[in-house]
Each structure stands twice: as structure tokens, then as C-alpha cells.
C-alpha positions as MATLAB code, in Angstrom:
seq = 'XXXXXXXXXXXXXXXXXXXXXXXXXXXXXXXXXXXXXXXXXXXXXXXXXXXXXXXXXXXXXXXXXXXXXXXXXXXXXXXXXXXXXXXXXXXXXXXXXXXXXXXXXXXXXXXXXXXXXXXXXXXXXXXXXXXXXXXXXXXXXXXXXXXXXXXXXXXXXXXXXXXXXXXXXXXXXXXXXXXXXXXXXXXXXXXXXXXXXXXXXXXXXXXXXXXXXXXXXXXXXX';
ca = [
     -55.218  -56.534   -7.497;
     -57.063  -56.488  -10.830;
     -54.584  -54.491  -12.723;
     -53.224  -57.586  -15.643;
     -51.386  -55.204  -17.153;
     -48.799  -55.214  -14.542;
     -47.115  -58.395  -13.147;
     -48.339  -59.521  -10.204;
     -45.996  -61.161   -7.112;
     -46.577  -61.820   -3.788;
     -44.125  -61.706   -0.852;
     -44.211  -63.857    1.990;
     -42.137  -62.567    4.807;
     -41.379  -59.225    5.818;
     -38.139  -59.583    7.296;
     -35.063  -57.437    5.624;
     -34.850  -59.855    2.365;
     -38.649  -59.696    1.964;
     -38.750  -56.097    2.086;
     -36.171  -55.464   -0.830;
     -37.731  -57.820   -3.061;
     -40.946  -55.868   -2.604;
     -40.221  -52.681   -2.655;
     -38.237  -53.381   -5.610;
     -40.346  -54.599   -7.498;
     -42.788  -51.771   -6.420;
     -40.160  -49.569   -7.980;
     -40.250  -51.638  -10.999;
     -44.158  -51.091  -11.270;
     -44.935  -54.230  -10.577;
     -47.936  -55.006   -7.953;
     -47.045  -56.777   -4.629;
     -49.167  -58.638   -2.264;
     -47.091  -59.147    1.350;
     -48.170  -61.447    4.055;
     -46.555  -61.745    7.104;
     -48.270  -62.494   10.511;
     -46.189  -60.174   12.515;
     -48.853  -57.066   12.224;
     -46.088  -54.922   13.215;
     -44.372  -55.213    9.729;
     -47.236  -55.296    8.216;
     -47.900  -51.534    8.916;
     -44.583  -50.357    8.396;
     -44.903  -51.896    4.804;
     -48.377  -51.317    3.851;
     -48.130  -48.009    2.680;
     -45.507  -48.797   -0.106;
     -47.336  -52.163   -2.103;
     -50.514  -52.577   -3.291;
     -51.814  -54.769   -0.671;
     -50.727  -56.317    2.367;
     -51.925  -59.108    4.461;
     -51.311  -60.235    8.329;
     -52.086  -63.683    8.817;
     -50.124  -67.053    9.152;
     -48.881  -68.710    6.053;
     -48.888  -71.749    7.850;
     -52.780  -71.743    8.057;
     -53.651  -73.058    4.355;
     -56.982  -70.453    4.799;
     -54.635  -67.564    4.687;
     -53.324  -67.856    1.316;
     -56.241  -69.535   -0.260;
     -58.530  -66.590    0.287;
     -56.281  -64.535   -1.495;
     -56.586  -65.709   -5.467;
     -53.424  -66.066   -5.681;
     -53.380  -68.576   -8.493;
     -52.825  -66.235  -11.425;
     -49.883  -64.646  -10.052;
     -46.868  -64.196  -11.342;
     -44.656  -65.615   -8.973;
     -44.094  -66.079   -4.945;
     -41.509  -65.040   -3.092;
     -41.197  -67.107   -0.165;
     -38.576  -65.035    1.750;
     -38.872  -66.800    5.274;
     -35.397  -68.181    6.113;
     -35.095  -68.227    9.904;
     -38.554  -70.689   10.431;
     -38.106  -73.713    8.781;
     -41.552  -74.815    9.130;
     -43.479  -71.373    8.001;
     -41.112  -71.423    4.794;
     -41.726  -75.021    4.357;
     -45.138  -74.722    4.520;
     -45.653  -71.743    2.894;
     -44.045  -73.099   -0.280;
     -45.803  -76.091   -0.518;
     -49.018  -74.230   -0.084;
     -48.366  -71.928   -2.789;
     -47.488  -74.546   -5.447;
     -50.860  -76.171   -4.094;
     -53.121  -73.084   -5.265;
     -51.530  -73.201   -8.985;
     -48.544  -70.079   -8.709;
     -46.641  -70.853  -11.722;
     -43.579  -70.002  -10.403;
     -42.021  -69.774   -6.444;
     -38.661  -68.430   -5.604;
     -37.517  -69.292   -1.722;
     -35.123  -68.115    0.512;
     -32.919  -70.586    2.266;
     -30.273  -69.970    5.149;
     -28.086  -73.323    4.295;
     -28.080  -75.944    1.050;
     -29.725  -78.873    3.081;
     -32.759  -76.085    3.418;
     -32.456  -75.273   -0.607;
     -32.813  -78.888   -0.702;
     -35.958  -79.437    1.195;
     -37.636  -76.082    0.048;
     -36.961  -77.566   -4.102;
     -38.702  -81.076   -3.215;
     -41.673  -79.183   -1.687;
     -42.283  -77.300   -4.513;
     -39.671  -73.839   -5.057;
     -38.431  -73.751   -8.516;
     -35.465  -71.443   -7.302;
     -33.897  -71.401   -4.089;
     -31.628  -68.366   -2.973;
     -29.204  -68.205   -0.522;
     -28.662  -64.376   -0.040;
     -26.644  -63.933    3.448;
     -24.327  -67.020    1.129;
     -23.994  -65.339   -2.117;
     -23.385  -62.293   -0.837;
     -20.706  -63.133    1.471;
     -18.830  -65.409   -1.545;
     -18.999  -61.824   -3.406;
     -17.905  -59.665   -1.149;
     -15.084  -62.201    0.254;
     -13.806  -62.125   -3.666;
     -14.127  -58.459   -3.166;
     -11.470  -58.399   -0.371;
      -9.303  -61.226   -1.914;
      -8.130  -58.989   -4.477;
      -6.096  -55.910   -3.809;
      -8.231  -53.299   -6.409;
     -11.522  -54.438   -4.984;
     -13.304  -55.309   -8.088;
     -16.818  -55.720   -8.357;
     -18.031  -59.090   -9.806;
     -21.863  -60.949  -10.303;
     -22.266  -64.584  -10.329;
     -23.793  -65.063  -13.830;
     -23.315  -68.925  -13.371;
     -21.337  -71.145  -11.619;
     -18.455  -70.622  -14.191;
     -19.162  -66.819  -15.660;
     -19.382  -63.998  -14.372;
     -19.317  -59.994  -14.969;
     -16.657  -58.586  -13.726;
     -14.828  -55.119  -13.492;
     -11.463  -55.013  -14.399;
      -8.946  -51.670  -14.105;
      -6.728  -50.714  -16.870;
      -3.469  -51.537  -15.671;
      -0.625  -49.444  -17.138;
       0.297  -51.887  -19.633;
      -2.948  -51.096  -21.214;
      -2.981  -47.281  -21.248;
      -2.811  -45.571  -24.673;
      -4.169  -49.124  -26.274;
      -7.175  -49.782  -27.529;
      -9.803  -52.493  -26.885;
      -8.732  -53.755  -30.460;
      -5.270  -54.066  -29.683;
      -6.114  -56.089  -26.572;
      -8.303  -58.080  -28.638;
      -9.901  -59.806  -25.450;
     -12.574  -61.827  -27.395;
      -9.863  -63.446  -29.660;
      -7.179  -64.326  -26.620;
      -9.450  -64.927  -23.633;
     -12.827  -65.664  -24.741;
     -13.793  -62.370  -22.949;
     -16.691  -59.830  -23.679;
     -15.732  -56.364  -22.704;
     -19.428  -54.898  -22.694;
     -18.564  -51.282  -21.279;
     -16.315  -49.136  -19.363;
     -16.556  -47.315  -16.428;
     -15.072  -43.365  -16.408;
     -14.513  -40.843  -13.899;
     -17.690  -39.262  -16.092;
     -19.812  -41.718  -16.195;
     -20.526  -44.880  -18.374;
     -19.803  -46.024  -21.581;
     -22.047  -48.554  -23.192;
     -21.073  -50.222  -26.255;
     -17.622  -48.469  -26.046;
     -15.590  -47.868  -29.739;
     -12.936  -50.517  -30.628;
     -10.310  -48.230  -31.269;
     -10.878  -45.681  -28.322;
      -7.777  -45.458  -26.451;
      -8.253  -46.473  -22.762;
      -6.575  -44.452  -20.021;
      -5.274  -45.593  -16.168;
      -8.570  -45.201  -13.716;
     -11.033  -46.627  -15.848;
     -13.074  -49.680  -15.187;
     -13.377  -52.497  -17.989;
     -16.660  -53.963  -17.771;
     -16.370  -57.751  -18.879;
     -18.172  -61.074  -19.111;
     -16.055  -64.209  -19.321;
     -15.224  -67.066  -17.906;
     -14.306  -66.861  -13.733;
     -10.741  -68.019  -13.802;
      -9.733  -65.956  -16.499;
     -11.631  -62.608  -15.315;
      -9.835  -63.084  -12.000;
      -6.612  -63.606  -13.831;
      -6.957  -60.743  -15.526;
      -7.778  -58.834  -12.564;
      -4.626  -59.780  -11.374;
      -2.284  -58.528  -13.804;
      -1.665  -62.495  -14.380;
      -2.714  -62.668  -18.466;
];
């Protein structure tokens, strides 16, 4: 893995969570080192990144023969063994990776996983259940991402008080400190949409704002 052109990451842990993040950012022409001592996975993956390792994170000789100093960033996506993750972690801020991202099952194991070293900690079984559960809480099944803990992007249908108005007349930036960044149509999607297109019933407002007042307007409440 020579190529500094491209970023460089390496995976550790070839369980479901492991295997987006690399093949994702294989997509994203990045190059990806996996490691996992389950040989198994190993092969199934080894075809799709640039290089990929079966051997026991655990075992400080494992990573250190792999230069991985000058990388990128980790990805320490081990959730279920405590220990390997743990270790793993502190390993790789040992051998100079500027930056580690780790996977945690609960916030006690965030915890433990930030003093040993992970500059982010991700809870993705968590965050994705908080999403979808906001999903089903409201009746038109809106899609929103977690920007922070208080903003999100959310999409919000024209309601039929709306139809035949324009996003200047709703002036959304003025009343609700809301960004309304594009819109969603049966054909397709419309970046950057004009101020004084009028919107029609069906179409998806894509906005940025603050969480209690996206979900209000979700609602029909504002």
C-alpha cells in the first residue's frame, strides 16, 4: 500500500459493520487494509480491498508489522469482544495512527474505548435504532440524520396548506431558523431549488434545522 495519492484506512474486524466501512470506502477509492483473525472472513473479503490480513489484533506483532503509522485512520469495528477492541485500539494509537474511530455496543464501552485511545466512538446498532424509532413515531415516515445532538436534516412533505406557495412565502429561514436545502420530486432531485417555485402535494422538503422544530414541522404543528 504505497499508493499516497489515495487515503489510506485500515479496518479491524470483519464482522457486518467492518465490512461496510470497507467496502465503502473501497467504493470511494480509498485503499483498505482489513485484519481479522477469523481466516474465513478474511477470504470472503480479500478480493474487494487492497490488502487483507488474518492474524490477532490482540498480539501487538500483528499490527506492528504492518506500517501502519502513516495511515489515515483505523477503524476499530470489533464490538462484541471487549478485550480484542480494547486492545486493538490502544495498540493502534501506540504505532502513531493519527486518527481511530471504534465501534462500541453500549456508552460505558464508548467510554473505555475514548480513554484508551479512540478519538470517535460509534454506536451503530444505537443510532440506528433512535432513527428508525423516529421513523415510526411519525405517521409520514420521514427520513431524518443526526447532524448533532440538537440538528438534524430532515425530510419534510408539503402538507396542503403549502401547495401552490412558494419557499418564499413560507419564508422558513426567517420564522423557524430552518434551511430548506432541496426538494425531493416524483422526478428526481432538486438541488438548490428557486425561491419562488411553487411547491406541489407529494414532494419532499429537504431541511436542516433545529430537532424540535423539524419534528414540529413534520407534524403539521408550526
Amino acid at each position: 500500500m504505497k499508493n499516497k495519492s489515495k487515503k489510506q484506512y485500515i479496518v479491524i474486524g470483519m464482522g457486518s459493520f467492518g465490512n461496510s466501512v470497507a467496502n465503502t470506502l473501497i467504493q470511494n477509492d480509498c485503499e483498505v487494509l482489513v485484519v481479522d483473525r477469523d481466516e474465513e472472513k478474511i477470504k470472503a473479503i480479500s478480493d474487494s480491498v487492497t490488502y487483507a490480513v488474518a492474524g490477532d489484533v490482540r498480539d501487538p506483532e500483528v499490527l506492528s508489522s504492518l506500517g501502519i503509522r502513516n495511515f489515515d485512520a483505523a477503524v476499530v469495528a470489533i464490538g462484541t469482544d471487549l478485550e480484542s477492541g480494547v486492545m486493538a485500539t490502544m495498540l493502534v494509537k501506540e504505532l502513531g495512527v493519527r486518527h481511530i474511530i471504534a465501534k462500541a455496543l453500549t456508552e460505558l464501552q464508548g467510554k473505555l474505548l475514548r480513554k484508551v485511545g479512540a478519538d470517535l466512538v460509534v454506536l451503530p446498532e444505537k443510532e440506528m435504532g433512535v432513527r428508525y424509532a423516529n421513523n415510526l413515531a411519525h405517521g409520514n415516515f420521514f427520513d431524518a440524520v443526526e447532524l448533532s445532538q440538537d440538528i438534524s436534516m430532515m425530510e419534510i412533505g408539503v402538507r396542503k396548506a403549502w401547495e401552490g406557495k412558494s419557499l418564499k412565502d413560507l419564508n422558513m429561514r426567517a420564522k423557524y431558523k430552518v434551511n430548506v436545502i432541496g426538494i425531493k420530486k416524483e422526478d428526481g432531485f432538486d438541488v438548490n431549488p428557486e425561491a419562488d417555485e411553487p411547491l406541489c402535494m407529494g414532494e419532499m422538503l429537504v431541511a436542516i434545522g433545529r430537532n424540535e422544530v423539524l419534528t414540529r414541522l413534520a407534524e403539521g404543528e408550526m
